[in-house]
BATINU-5269 format. One record per residue: x, y, z of N, C-alpha, C, O, CB in turn; residue number from 1. Coordinates in steps of 0.05 Angstrom, whole numbers. Glycine has a CB too. Example, Ala and Ser with C-alpha at 12.3 -4.5 7.8 and 13.67 -1.06 7.14 Angstrom:
<nodes>
   n_xx   n_yy   n_zz  ca_xx  ca_yy  ca_zz   c_xx   c_yy   c_zz   o_xx   o_yy   o_zz  cb_xx  cb_yy  cb_zz pos
    264   -114    156    246    -90    156    264    -66    156    285    -66    169    226    -89    181   1
    257    -45    142    273    -21    143    258      1    157    268     23    161    282    -12    114   2
</nodes>
This chain:
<nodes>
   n_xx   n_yy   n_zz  ca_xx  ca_yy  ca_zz   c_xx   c_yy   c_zz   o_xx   o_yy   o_zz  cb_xx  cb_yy  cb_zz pos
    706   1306    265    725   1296    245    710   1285    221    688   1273    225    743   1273    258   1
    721   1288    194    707   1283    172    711   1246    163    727   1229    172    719   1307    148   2
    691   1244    144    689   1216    140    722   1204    137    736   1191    153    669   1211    113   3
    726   1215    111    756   1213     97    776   1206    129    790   1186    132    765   1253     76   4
    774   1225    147    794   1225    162    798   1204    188    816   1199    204    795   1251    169   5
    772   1194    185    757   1179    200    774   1138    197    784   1120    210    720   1186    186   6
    767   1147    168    776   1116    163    804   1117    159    820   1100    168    762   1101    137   7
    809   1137    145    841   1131    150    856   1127    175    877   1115    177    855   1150    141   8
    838   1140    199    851   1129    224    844   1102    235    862   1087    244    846   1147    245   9
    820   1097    234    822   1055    229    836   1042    214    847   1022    223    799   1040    218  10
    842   1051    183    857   1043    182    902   1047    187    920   1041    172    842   1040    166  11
    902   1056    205    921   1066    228    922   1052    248    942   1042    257    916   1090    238  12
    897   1051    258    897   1035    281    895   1005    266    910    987    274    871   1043    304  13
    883   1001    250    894    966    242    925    963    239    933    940    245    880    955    209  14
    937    974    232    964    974    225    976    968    262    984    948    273    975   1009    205  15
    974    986    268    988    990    297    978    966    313    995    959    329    979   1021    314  16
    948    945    313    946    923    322    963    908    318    976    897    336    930    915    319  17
    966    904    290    988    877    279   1005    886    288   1012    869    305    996    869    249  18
   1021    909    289   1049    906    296   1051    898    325   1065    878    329   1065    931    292  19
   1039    910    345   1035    913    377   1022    882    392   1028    872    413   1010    942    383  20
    994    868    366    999    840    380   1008    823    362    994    803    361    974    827    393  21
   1028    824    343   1034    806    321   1018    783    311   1022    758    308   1057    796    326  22
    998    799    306    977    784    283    983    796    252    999    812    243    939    793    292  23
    964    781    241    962    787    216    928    796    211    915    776    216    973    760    199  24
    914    812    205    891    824    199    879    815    178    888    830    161    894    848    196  25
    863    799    167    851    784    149    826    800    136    820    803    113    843    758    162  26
    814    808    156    792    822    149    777    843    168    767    838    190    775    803    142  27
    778    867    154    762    892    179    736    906    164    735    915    141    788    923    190  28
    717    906    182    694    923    171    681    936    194    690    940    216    673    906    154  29
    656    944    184    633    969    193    616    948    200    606    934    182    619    995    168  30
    611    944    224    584    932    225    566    938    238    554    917    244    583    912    229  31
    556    960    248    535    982    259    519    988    240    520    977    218    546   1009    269  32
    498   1010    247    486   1026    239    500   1040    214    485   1051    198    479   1040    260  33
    527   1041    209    537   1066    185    535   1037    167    519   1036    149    577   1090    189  34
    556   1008    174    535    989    151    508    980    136    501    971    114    534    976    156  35
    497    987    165    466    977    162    448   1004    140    426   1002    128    448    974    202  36
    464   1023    141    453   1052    120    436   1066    131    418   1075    117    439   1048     90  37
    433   1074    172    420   1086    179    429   1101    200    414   1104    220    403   1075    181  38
    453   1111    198    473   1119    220    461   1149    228    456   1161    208    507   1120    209  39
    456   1162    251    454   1180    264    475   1196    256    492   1189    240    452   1174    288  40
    475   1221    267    492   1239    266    521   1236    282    544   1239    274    477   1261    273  41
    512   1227    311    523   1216    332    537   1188    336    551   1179    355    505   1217    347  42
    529   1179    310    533   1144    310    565   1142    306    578   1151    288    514   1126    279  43
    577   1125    334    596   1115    326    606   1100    307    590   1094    289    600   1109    338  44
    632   1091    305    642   1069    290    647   1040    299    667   1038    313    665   1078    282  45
    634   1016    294    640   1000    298    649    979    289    635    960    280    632    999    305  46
    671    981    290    696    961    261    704    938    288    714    940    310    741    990    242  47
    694    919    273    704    885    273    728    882    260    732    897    241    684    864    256  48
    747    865    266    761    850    241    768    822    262    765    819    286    795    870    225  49
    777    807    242    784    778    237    817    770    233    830    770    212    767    770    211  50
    823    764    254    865    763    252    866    735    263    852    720    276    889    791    280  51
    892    734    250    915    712    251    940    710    277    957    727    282    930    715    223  52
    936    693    285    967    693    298    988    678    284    985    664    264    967    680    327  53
   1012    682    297   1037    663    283   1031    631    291   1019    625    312   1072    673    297  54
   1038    617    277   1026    591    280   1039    572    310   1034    550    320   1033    575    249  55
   1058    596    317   1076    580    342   1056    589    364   1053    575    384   1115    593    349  56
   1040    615    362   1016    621    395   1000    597    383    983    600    400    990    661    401  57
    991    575    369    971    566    369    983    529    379    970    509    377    956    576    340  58
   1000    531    385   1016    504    395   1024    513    422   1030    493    434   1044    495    377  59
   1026    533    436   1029    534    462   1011    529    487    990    540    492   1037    553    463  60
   1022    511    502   1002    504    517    974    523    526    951    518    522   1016    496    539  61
    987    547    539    967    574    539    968    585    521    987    599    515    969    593    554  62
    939    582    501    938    600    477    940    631    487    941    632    511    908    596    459  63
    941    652    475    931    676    480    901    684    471    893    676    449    949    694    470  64
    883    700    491    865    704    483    853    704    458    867    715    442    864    717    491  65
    821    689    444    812    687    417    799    717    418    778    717    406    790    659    410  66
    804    736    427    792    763    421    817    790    435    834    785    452    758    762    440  67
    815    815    424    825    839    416    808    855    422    792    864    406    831    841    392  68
    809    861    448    789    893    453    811    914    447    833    909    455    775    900    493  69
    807    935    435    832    954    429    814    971    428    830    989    428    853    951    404  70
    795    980    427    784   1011    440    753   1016    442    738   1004    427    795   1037    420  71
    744   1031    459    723   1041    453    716   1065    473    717   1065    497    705   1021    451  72
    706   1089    454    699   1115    467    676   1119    452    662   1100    443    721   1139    465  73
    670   1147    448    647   1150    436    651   1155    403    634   1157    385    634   1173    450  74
    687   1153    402    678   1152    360    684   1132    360    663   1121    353    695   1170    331  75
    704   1110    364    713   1089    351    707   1070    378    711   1075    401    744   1092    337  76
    692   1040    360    687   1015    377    701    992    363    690    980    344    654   1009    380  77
    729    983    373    737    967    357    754    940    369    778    938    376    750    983    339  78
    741    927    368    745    895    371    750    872    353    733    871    335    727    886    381  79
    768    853    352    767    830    331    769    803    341    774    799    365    789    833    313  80
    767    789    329    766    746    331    787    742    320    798    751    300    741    723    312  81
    792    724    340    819    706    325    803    680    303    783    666    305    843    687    356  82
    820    682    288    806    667    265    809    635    275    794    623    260    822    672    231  83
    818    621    289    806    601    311    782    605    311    767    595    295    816    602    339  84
    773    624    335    748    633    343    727    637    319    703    635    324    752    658    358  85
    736    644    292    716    655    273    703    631    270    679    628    276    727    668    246  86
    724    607    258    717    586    250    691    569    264    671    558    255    739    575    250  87
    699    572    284    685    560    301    661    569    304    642    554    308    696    560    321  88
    658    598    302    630    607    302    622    605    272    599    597    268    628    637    314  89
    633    609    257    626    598    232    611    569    223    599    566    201    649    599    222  90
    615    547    247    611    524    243    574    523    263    556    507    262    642    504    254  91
    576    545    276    552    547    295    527    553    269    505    543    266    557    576    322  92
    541    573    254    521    584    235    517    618    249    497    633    245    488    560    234  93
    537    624    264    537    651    277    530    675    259    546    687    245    564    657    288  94
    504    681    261    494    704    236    506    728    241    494    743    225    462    712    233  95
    523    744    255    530    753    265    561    762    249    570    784    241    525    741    285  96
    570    732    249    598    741    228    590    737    207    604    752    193    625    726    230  97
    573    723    190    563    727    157    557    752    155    567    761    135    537    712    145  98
    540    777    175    544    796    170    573    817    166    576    835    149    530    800    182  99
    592    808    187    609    814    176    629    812    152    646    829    146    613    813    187 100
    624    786    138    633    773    123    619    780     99    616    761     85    633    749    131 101
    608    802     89    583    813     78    576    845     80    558    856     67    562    798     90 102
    596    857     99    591    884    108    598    901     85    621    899     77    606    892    134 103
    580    918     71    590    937     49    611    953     58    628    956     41    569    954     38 104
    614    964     77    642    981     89    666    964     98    670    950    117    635    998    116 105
    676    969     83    712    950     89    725    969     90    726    992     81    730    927     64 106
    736    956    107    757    978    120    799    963    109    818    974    100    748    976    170 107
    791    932    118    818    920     95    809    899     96    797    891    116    852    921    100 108
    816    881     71    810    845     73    830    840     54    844    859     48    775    830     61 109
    839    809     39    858    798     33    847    774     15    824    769     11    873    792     56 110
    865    764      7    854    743    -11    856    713      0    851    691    -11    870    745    -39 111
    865    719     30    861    697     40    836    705     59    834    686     74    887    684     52 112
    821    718     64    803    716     68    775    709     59    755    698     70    808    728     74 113
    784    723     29    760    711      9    761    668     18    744    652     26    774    723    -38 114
    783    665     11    785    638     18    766    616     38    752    596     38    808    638     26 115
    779    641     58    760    623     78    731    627     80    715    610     89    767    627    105 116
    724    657     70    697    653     69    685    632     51    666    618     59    687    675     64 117
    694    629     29    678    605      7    677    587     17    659    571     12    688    595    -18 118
    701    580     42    697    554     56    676    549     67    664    527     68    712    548     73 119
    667    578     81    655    583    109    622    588     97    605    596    112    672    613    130 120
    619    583     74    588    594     59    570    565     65    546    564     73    592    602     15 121
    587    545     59    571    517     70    568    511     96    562    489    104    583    494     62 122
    572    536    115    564    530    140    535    542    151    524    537    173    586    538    156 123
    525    560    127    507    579    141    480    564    145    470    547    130    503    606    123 124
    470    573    169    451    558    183    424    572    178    419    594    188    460    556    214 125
    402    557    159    370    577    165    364    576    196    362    597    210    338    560    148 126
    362    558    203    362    571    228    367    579    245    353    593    260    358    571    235 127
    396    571    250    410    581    276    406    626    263    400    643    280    457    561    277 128
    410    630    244    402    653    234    376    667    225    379    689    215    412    653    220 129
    354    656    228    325    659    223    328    669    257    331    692    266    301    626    211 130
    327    642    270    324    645    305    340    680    317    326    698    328    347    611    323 131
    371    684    311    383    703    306    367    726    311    366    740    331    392    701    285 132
    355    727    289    345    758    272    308    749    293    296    768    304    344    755    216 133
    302    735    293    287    734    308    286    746    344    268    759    355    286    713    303 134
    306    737    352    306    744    381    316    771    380    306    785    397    323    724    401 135
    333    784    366    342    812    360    312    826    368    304    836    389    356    818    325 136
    297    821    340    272    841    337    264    836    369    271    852    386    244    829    310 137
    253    818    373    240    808    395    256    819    428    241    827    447    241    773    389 138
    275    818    430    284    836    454    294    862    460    300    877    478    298    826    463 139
    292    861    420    289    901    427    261    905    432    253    918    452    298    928    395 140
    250    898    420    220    899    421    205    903    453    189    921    458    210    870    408 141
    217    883    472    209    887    495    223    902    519    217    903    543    204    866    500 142
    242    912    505    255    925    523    260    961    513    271    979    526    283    906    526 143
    249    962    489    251    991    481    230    999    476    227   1023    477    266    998    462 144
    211    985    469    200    996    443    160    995    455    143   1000    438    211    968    408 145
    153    989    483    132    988    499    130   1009    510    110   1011    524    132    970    516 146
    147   1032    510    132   1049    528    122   1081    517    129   1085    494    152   1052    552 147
    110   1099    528     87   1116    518    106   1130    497     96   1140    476     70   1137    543 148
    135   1131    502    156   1141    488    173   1124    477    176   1105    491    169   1155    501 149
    191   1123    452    203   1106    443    229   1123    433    224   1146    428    188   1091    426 150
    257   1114    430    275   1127    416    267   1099    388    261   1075    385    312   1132    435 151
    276   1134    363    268   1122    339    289   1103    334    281   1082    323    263   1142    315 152
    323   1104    343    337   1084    332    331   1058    337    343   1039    327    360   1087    337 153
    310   1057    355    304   1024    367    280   1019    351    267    998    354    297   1018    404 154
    274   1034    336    248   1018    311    272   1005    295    264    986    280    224   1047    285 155
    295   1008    294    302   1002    267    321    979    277    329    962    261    314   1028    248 156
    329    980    302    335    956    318    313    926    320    313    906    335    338    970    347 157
    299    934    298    277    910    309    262    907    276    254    885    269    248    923    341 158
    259    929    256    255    921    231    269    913    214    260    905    194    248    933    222 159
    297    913    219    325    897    208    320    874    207    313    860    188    351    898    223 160
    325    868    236    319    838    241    295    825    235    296    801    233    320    833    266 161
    266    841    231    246    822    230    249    816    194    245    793    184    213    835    244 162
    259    843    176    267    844    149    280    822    138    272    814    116    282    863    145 163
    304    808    152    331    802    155    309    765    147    310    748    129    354    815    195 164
    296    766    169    286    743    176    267    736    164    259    712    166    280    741    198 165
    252    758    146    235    743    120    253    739    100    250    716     91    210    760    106 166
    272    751     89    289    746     69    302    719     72    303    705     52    308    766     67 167
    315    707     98    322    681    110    301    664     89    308    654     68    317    678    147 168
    274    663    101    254    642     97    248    651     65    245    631     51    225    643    121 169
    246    668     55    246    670     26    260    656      6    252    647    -16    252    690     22 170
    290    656     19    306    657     -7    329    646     10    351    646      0    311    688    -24 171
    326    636     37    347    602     51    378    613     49    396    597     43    345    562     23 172
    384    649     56    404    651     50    418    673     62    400    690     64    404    651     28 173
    437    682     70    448    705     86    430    730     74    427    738     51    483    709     82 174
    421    740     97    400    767     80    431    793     77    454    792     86    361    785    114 175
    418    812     62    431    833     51    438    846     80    424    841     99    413    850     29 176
    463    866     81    470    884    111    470    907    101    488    922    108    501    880    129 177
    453    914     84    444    950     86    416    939     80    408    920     65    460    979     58 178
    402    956     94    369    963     97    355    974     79    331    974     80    363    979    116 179
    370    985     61    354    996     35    348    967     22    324    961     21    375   1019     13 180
    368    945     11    365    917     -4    343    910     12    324    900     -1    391    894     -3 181
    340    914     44    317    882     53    289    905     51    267    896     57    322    861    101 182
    293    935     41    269    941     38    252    942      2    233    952    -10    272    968     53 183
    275    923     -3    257    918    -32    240    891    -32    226    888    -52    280    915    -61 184
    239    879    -19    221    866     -1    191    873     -5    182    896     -2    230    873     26 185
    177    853    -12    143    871    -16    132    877     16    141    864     35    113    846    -34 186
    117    892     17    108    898     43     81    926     39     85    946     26    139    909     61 187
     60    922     51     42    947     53     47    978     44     59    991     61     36    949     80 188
     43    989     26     50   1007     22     46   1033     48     61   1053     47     39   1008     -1 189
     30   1030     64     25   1047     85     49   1038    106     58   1057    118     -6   1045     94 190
     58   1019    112     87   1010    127    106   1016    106    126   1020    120     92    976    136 191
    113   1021     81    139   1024     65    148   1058     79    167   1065     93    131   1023     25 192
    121   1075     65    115   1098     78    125   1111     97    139   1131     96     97   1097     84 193
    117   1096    120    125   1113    144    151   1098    156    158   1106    178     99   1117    167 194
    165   1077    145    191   1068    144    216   1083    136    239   1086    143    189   1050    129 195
    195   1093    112    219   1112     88    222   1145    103    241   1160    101    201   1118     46 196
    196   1149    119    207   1173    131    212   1171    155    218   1193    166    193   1192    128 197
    213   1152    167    230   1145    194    249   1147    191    263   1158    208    229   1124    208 198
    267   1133    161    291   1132    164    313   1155    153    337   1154    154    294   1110    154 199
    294   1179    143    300   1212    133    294   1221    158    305   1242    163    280   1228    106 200
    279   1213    178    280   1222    203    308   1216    221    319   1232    236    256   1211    216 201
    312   1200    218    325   1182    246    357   1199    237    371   1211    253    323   1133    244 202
    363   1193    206    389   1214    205    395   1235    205    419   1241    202    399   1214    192 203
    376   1254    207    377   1281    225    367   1280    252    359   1303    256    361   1303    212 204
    364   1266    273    359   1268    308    380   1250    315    392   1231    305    328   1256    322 205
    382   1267    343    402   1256    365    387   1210    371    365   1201    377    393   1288    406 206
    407   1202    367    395   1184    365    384   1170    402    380   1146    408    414   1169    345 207
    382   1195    420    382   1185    447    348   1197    446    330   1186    458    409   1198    473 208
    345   1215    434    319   1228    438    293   1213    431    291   1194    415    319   1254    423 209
    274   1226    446    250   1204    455    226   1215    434    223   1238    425    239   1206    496 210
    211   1192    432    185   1206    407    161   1187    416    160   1169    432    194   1201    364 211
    137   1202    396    113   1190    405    119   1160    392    140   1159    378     83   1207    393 212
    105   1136    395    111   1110    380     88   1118    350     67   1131    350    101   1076    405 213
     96   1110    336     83   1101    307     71   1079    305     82   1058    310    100   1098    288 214
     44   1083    296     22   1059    302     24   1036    279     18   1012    279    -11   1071    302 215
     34   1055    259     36   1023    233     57   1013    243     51    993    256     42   1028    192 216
     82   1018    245    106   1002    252    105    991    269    112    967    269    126   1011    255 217
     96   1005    295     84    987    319     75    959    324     83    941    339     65    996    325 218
     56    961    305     33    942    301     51    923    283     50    899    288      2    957    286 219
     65    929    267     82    903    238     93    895    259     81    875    267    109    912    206 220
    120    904    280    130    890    298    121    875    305    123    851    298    135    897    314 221
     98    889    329     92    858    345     81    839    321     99    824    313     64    860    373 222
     63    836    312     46    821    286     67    804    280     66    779    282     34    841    256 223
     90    818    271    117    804    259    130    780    272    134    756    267    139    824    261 224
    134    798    291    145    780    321    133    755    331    147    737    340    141    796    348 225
    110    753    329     91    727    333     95    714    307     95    690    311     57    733    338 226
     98    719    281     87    699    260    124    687    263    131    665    254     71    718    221 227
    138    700    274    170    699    260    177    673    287    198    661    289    196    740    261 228
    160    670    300    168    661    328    157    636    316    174    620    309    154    676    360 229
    137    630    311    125    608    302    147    591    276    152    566    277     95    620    291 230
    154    604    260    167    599    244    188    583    252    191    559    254    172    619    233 231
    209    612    260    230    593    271    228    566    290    243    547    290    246    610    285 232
    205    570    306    195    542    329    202    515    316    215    496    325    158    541    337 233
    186    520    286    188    501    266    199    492    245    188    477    229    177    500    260 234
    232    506    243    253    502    236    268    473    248    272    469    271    264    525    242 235
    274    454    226    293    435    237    322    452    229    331    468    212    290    402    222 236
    337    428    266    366    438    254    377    427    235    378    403    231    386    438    270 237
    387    449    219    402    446    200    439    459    192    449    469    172    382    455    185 238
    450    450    221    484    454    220    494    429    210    486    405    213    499    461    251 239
    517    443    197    531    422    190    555    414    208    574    429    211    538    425    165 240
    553    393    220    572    378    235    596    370    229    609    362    248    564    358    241 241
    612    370    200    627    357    194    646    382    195    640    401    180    621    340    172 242
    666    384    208    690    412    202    712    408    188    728    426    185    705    424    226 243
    716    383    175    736    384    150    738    404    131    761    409    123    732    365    136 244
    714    420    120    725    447    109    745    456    119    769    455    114    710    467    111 245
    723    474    146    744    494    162    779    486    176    798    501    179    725    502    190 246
    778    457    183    794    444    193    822    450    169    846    453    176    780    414    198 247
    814    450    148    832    451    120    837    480    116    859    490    111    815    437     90 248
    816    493    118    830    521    109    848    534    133    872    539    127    804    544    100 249
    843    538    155    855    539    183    884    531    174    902    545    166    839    515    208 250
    883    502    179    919    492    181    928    502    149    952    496    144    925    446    185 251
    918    514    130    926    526    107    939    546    109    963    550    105    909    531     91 252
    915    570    123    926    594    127    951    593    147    970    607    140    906    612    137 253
    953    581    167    974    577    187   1002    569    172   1024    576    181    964    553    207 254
    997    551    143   1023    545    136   1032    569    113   1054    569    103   1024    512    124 255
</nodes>
């Protein structure tokens, strides 16, 4: 099925959520690999969004679930937060939804969503998001990326994040969610190199298939992984405790 036809059926299936769990849909995006600008051939879709309930499920003794599994096969992966739940992770400093909150592929958003994000920008955490992008690299790292064979999509499972996580300490601020922005980034020209053709590689192969490992990238990982570990070690926390923002925009959108 072609791109075009692709999103018009997410957006189909967003429609058919709201009606079927009477929410309201605030915000839907791409937040995989086709966000990140290194999608396989094979690469599913994985659309997030961010919904509302009527303000009467949120006064009943038993809320209904803060999450929406509504499908997943091998094209479409799609799940959402109840904006309760966003908030809340929002207040953690959850790097996770700033990426969503930031994803170049939208699929639908609203102008009350812009809202709450401006709210939700004074929540972002260096480090609860340094640490983030840190343990990402770091447990793909040890769980893919050690043995005599490697699949190439798990190099890029681990240079995002270590990317993600100098830009953090650079510039104290949600890093960019496409991989081309965190590769303007200075870096060795012999690692830019064989980055740039990993990633003209990686979107023509099956992204399950196995390859020899690459010794410069190899080597930046781990190297990476140790200096980034140290770093974050020595991060104070820095969340903000006070939820009167979010507390205000919440009972807003509800009224």
């Amino acid at each position: 099925m072609c791109e075009r036809k692709i999103r018009e059926e997410i957006r189909q299936k967003m429609a058919e959520i709201e009606e079927k769990e009477q929410v309201r849909i605030l915000h839907a995006v791409e937040s995989g690999s086709r966000a990140w600008g290194f999608a396989s051939p094979d690469s599913d879709y994985d659309v997030r969004f961010i919904y509302v309930r009527r303000k009467v499920d949120y006064l009943k003794i038993q809320e209904p679930r803060d999450v929406i599994e509504w499908q997943l096969d091998e094209v479409l992966d799609i799940n959402g937060w109840d904006l309760k739940k966003a908030l809340l992770q929002f207040r953690r400093g959850n790097a996770t939804l700033f990426e969503w909150s930031n994803s170049p592929v939208v699929y639908k958003t609203t102008e009350t969503w812009s809202r709450i994000y401006e709210a939700a920008k004074e929540y972002f955490s260096i480090k609860a998001a340094a640490y983030h992008y840190y343990g990402t690299a770091n447990s793909t790292y040890c769980q893919f990326l050690q043995g005599e064979t490697v699949k190439y999509k798990k190099y890029f499972y681990a240079l995002r994040p270590l990317l993600a996580g100098q830009y953090i300490e650079r510039f104290q601020c949600p890093p960019p969610v496409r991989f081309d922005e965190l590769m303007k980034m200075d870096m060795p020209m012999e690692l830019r190199r064989a980055i740039e053709e990993l990633l003209e590689l990686k979107k023509k192969t099956d992204e399950k298939e196995l390859n020899a490992p690459i010794p410069v990238i190899q080597a930046f990982i781990q190297a990476e992984i140790a200096r980034q570990k140290e770093y974050v070690n020595g991060l104070a926390d820095d969340r903000k405790n006070d939820t009167t923002g979010l507390d205000a925009i919440f009972l807003d959108v509800l009224e």
